[in-house]
DOZA-701402 format. One line per 3 residues: number of its first residue (from 1); their letters; for each residue x, y, z of C-alpha. Coordinates in Angstrom, 3 decimals. Each point is the difference from the previous one (the first is absolute). Example, Ala and Ser with C-alpha at 12.3 -4.5 7.8 and 13.67 -1.06 7.14 Angstrom:
# residues 2
1	AS	12.300:-4.500:7.800  1.370:3.440:-0.660
***
This chain:
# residues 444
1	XXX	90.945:115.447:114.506  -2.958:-2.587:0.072  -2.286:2.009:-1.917
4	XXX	-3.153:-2.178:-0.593  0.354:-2.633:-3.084  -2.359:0.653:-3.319
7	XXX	-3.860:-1.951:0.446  1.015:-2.138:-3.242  3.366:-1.392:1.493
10	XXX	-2.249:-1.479:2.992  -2.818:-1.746:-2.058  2.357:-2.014:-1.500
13	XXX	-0.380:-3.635:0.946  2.725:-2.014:1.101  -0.655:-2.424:-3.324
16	XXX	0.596:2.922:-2.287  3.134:1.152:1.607  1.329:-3.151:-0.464
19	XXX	-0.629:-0.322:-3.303  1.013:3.518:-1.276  3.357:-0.598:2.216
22	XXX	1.155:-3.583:-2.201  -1.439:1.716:-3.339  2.823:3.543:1.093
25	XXX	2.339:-2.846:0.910  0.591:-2.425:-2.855  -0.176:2.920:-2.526
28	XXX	2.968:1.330:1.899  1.863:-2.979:0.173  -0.868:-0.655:-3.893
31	XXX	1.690:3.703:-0.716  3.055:-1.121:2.309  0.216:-3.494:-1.502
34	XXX	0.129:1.366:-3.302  2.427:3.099:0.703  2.813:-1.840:1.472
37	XXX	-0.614:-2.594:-2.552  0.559:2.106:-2.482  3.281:1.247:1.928
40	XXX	1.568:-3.624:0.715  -0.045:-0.920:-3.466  0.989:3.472:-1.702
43	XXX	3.596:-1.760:-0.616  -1.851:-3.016:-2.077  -2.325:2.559:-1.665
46	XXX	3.087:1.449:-1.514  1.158:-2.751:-2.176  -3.723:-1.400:-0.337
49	XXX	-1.587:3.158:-1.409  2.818:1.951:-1.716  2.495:-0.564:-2.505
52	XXX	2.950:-2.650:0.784  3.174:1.561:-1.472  0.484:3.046:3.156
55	XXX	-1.315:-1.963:3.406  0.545:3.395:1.702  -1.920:2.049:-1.961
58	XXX	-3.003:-2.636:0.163  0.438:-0.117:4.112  -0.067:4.027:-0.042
61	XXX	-3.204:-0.257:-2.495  -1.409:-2.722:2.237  0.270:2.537:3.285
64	XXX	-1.377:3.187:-2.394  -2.627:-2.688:-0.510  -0.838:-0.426:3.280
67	XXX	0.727:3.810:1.134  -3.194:1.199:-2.502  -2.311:-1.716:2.085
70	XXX	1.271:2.034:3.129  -0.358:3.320:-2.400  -3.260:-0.222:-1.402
73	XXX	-1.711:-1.083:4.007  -0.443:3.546:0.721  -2.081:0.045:-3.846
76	XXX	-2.098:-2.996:1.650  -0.620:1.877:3.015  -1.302:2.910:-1.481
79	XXX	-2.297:-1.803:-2.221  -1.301:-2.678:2.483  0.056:1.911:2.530
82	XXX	-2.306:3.117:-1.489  -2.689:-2.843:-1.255  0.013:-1.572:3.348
85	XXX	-0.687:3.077:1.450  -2.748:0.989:-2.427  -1.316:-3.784:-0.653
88	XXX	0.666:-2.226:3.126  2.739:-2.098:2.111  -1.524:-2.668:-0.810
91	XXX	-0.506:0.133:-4.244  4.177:0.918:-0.182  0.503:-2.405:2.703
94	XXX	-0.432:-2.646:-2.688  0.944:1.831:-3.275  3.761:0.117:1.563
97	XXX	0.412:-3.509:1.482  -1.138:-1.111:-3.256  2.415:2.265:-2.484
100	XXX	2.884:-0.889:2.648  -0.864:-4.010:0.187  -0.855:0.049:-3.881
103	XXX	3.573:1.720:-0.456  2.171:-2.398:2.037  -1.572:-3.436:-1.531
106	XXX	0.731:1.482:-3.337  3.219:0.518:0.168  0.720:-3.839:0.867
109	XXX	-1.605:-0.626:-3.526  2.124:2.495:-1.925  2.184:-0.665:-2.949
112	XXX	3.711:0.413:0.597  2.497:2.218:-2.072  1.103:-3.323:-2.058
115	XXX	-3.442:-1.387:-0.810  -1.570:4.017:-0.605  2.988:1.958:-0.187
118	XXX	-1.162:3.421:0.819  -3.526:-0.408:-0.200  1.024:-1.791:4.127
121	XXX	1.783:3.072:1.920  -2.914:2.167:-1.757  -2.785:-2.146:1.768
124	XXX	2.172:-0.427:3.382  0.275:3.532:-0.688  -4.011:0.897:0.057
127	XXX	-0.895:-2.740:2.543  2.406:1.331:2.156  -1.761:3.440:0.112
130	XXX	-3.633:-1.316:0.192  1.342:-1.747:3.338  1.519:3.688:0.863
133	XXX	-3.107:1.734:-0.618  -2.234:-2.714:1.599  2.229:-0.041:3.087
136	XXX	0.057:3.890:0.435  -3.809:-0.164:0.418  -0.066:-3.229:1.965
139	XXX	2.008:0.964:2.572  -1.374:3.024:2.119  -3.224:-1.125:-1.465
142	XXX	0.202:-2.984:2.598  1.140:1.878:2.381  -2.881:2.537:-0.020
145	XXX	-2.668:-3.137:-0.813  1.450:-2.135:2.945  0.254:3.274:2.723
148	XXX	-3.684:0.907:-0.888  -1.311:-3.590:1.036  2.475:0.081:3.450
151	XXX	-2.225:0.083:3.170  0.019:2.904:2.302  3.005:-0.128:2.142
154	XXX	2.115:-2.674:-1.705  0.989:1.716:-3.403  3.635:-0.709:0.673
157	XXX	0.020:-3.502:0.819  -2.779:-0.902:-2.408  1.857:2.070:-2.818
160	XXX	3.824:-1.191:1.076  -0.754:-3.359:-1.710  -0.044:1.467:-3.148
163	XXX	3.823:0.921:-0.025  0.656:-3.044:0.917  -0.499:-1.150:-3.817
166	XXX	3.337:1.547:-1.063  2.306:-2.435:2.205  -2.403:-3.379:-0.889
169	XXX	0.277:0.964:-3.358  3.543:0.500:0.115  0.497:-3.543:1.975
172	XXX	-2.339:-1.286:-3.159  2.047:1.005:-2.528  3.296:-0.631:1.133
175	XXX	-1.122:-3.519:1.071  -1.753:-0.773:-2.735  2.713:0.626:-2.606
178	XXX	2.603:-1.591:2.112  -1.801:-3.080:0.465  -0.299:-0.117:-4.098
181	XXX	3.780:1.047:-0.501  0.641:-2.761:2.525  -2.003:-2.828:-2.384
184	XXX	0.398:1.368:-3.169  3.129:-0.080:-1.559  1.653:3.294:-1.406
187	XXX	-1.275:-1.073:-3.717  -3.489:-0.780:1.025  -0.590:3.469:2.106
190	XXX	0.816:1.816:-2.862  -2.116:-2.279:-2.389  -3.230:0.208:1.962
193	XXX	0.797:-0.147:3.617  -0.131:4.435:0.274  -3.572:-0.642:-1.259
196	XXX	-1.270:-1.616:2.659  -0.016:2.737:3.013  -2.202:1.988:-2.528
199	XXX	-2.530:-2.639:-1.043  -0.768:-1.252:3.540  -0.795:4.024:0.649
202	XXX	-3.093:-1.042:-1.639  -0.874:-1.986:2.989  0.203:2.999:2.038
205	XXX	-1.496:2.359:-2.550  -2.954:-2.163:0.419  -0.317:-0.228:3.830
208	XXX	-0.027:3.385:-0.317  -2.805:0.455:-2.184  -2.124:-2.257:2.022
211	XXX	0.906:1.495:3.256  -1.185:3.721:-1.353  -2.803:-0.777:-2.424
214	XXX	-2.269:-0.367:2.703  0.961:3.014:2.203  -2.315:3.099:0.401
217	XXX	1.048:3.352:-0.509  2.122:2.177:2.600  -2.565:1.130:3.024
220	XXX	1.758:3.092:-0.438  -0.748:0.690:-3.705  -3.494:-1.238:0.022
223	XXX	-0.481:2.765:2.672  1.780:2.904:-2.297  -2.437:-1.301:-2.626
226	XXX	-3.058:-0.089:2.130  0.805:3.474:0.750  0.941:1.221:-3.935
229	XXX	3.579:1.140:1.315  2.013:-2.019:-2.624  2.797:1.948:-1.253
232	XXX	-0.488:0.576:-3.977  3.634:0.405:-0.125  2.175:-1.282:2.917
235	XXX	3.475:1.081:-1.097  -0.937:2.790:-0.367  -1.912:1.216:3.345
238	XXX	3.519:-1.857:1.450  2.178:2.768:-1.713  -2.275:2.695:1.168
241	XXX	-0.417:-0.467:3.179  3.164:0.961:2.127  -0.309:-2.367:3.006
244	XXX	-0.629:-3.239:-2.553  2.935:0.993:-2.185  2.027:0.749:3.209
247	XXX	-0.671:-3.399:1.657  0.499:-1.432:-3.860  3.547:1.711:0.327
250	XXX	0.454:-1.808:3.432  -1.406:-3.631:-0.702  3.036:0.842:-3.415
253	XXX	2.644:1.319:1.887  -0.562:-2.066:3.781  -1.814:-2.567:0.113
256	XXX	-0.084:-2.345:-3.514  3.486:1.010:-0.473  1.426:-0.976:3.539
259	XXX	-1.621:-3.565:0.240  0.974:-0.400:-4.092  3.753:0.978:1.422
262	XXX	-0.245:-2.117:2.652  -1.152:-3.519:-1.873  2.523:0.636:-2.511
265	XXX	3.065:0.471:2.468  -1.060:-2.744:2.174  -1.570:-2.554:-2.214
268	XXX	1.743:0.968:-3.221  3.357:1.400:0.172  0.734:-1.694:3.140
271	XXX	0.212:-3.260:-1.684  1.828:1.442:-2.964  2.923:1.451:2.582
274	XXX	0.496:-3.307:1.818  0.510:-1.463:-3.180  2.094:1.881:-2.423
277	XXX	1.850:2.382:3.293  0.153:-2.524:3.149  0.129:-3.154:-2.411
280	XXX	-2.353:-2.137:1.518  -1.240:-2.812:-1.510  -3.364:0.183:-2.136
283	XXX	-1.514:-2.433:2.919  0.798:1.500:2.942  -0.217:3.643:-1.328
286	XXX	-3.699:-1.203:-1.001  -1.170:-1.754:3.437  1.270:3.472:1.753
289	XXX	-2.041:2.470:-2.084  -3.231:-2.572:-0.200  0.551:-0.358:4.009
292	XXX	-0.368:3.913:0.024  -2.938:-0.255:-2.755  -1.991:-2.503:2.206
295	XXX	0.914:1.844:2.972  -2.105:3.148:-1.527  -3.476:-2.061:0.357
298	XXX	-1.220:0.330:3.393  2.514:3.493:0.680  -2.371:1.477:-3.071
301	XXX	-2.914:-1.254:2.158  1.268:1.164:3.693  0.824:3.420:-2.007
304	XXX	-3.540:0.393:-1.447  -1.813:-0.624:3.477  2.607:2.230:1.647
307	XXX	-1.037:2.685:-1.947  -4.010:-1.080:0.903  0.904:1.088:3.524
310	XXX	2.364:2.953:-0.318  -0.361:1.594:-3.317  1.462:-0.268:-3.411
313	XXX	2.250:2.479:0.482  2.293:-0.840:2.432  0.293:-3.775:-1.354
316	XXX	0.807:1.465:-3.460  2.552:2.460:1.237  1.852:-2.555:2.242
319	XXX	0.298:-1.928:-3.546  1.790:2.482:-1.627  2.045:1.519:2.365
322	XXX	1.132:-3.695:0.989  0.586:-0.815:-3.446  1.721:3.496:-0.895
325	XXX	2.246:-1.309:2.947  0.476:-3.005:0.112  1.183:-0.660:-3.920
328	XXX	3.749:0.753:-0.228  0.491:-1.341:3.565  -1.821:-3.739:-1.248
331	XXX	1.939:0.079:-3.402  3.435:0.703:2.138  -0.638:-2.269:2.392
334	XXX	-1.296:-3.293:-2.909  3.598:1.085:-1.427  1.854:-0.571:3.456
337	XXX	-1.656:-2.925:1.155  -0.489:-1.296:-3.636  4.198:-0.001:-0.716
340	XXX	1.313:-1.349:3.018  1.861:-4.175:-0.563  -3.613:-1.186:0.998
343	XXX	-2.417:1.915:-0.513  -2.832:1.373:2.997  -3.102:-0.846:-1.439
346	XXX	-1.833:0.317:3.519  1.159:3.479:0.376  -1.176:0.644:-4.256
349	XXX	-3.149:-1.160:0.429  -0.524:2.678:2.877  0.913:2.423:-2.153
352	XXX	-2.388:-0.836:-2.960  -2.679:0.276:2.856  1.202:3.137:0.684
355	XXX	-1.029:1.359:-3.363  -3.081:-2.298:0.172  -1.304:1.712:2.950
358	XXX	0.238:3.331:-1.782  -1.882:-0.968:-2.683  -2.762:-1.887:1.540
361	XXX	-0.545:2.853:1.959  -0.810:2.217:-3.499  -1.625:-2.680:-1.637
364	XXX	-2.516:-1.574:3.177  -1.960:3.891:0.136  0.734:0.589:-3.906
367	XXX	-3.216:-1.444:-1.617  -2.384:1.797:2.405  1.563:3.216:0.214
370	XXX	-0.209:0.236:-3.765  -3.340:0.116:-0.333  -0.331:1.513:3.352
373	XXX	1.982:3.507:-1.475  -2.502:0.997:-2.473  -3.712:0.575:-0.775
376	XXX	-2.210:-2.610:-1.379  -0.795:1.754:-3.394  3.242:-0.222:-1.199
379	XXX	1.997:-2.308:2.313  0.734:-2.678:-2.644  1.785:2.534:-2.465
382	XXX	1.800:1.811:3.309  1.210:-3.499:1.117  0.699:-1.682:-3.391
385	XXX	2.367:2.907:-1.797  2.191:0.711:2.882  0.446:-3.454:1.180
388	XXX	0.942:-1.052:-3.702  1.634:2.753:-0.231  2.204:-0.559:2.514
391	XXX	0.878:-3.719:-0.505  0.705:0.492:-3.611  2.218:2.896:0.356
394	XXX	1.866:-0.259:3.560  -0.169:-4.108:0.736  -0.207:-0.724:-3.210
397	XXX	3.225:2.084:-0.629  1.544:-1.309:2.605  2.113:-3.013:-0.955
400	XXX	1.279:2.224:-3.062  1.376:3.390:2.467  1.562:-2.558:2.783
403	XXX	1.428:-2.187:-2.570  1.594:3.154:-1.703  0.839:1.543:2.672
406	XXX	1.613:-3.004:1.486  2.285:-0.287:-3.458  0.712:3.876:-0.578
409	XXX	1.771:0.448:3.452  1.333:-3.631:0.531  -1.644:-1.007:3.074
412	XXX	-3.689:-1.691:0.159  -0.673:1.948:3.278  -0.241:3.192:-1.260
415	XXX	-2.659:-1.213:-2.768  -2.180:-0.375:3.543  0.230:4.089:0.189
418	XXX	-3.012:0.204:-2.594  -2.560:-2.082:2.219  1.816:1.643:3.105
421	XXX	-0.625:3.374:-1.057  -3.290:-0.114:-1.534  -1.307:-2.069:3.138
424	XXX	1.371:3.194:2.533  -1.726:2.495:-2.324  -3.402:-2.136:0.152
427	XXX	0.877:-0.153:3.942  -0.252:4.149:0.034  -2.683:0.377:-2.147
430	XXX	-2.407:-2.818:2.230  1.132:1.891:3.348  -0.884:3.638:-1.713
433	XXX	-2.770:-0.783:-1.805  -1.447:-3.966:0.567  -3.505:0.284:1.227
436	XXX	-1.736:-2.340:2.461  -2.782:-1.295:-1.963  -0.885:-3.065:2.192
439	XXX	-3.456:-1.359:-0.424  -1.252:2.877:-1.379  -3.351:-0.364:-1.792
442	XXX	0.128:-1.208:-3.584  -2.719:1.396:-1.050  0.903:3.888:0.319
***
């Protein structure tokens, strides 16, 4: 299992590590700040961007909207993804934080339907796919950029700060727009007050650019270059060679798409069912699922180190099998302890931990074991498409089958069969076929 580390990873300094680790960081948390965003104001969107006289049809328009970015992520990941194999981390590092950033702050200075007509879903329209295709080559790409900076040893800790991003940038978001809803009357948010969670992305947008202008290229790809060994055409060599398209297969089918199940059942719908099933209020249905979402910060971190002293594997493994388990029981039980004259929240907030636990547990070993699966050549491409691949079409899908389900056979439980299912079927195929790839050298 401890098979010695690649030269490069060791003569990086301390300084740099640092550095590459906050530049990874706040171009996650931009992609998360702007996704949910995006998401928490898809209702406004509706009557802001499309025409007046059928609100539903403008709210289903608004979610299409948002739903193209999701589709065209796997288009950015095959693009971004074959030039950052062929070019360097580093160059698409900053080509997709800046399309992304550029993206978001534009959309807080479009038009709306009454002062363009529909010159204003049209441009909501485009942006919204730059962001998609930006995003589908950002992340992976930091992934693979951050894991080929980790030191020897600690790739799991060092790299388990990096899904942290998701859950601050959720917190962000949501706190951010209530704090505006809560100062701004309902007039004044729809005048000008939607704007502002997009302009002040700028601010971010630019910390970001100053945090990775100065960074050097990946040890890992200065090496392939030093040797000539750069792939002419990644995607390709990934769909020809059996063991990178089978562990492609794997990161679709196990690993992306049982930690995307997982955030969206316990950080997503879980808030959704305790308000519209159990009938909480908006407060306290809030403060249980952000106690859950800070409660994922240092269980992503324990997770990651675990899997620095016993493998990948078996961390990963216990996440899905827990979470394949555990996800009808923790719904059953919110609905039981949710309905009763007052009430449990004590025993509600265990149960949100629950599904926490599962998903730190995929998410602490995720960003190292991605990079970790494949060979340098054409590891930005391998890790990109599938990942993107996988969020778009199974997480991002998500809200849509459960919701459906939920409605077609009259009972919101048995929308949790979708997540369920696909979560025991990513179980199998990690126990038949999951590799132990810990620490392996980055180089090869």
């Amino acid at each position: 299992m401890n098979t010695p580390a690649s030269p490069t990873a060791k003569e990086q300094p301390a300084g740099i590590q640092r550095k590459v680790a906050i530049a990874a960081c706040f171009g996650t948390f931009l992609e998360w700040y702007d996704f949910l965003t995006f998401a928490s104001l898809a209702t406004w969107f509706g009557a802001l961007f499309f025409p007046p006289d059928d609100p539903v049809t403008g709210l289903l328009a608004s979610l299409g909207t948002f739903g193209v970015g999701m589709i065209v992520r796997p288009l950015g990941a095959a693009l971004f993804g074959s030039l950052g194999d062929r070019h360097g981390r580093r160059t698409i590092f900053l080509v997709t934080i800046v399309l992304m950033g550029g993206a978001t702050f534009a959309v807080g200075l479009l038009p709306t339907y009454a002062q363009a007509g529909l010159l204003a879903p049209a441009l909501l329209l485009v942006l919204r796919m730059v962001q998609g295709l930006s995003v589908g080559g950002e992340i992976g790409g930091a992934a693979v950029y951050l894991t080929e900076h980790a030191p020897a040893g600690r790739r799991g800790t060092y790299t388990s700060v990096l899904q942290l991003m998701g859950p601050l940038g959720m917190l962000a978001s949501t706190l951010q727009i209530v704090v505006l809803q809560h100062f701004l009357s309902d007039a004044e948010f729809r005048d000008w007050g939607w704007r502002v969670p997009f302009l002040l992305s700028a601010l971010l947008l630019a910390i970001s650019i100053k945090s990775r202008i100065n960074l050097h290229e990946s040890p890992v790809f200065r090496h392939l270059r030093e040797r000539k060994a750069i792939a002419r055409t990644p995607l390709k060599e990934c769909f020809s060679d059996r063991q990178t398209l089978g562990r492609m297969a794997l990161l679709f089918f196990c690993i992306s798409s049982g930690g995307s199940l997982l955030f969206f059942s316990s950080q997503v719908y879980a808030g959704v069912f305790l308000k519209t099933v159990i009938k909480l209020d908006v407060r306290t249905a809030s403060e249980l699922v952000g106690l859950s979402t800070l409660c994922l910060f240092p269980l992503t971190i324990l997770c990651g180190w675990l899997s620095d002293r016993i493998g990948r594997r078996p961390v990963l493994l216990f996440g899905l099998l827990w979470g394949a388990l555990s996800i009808f029981p923790v719904f059953l039980g919110l609905l039981h302890f949710g309905s009763q004259p007052q009430p449990n929240l004590a025993a509600m907030a265990l149960l949100l931990l629950v599904l926490a636990i599962a998903l730190a547990a995929i998410t602490g070993p995720q960003t190292a074991v991605l990079a970790e699966l494949f060979p340098a050549r054409t590891r930005y491409s391998a890790v990109a498409l599938p990942h993107n691949l996988s969020a778009g079409w199974i997480g991002g899908l998500s809200p849509l089958v459960v919701t459906w389900l939920g409605t077609h056979f009259g009972n919101p439980l048995y929308g949790l069969a979708y997540p369920a299912g696909l979560l025991i079927l990513a179980s199998v195929a990690g126990l038949l076929f999951l590799p132990e790839v810990y620490n392996r050298p980055l180089d090869d």
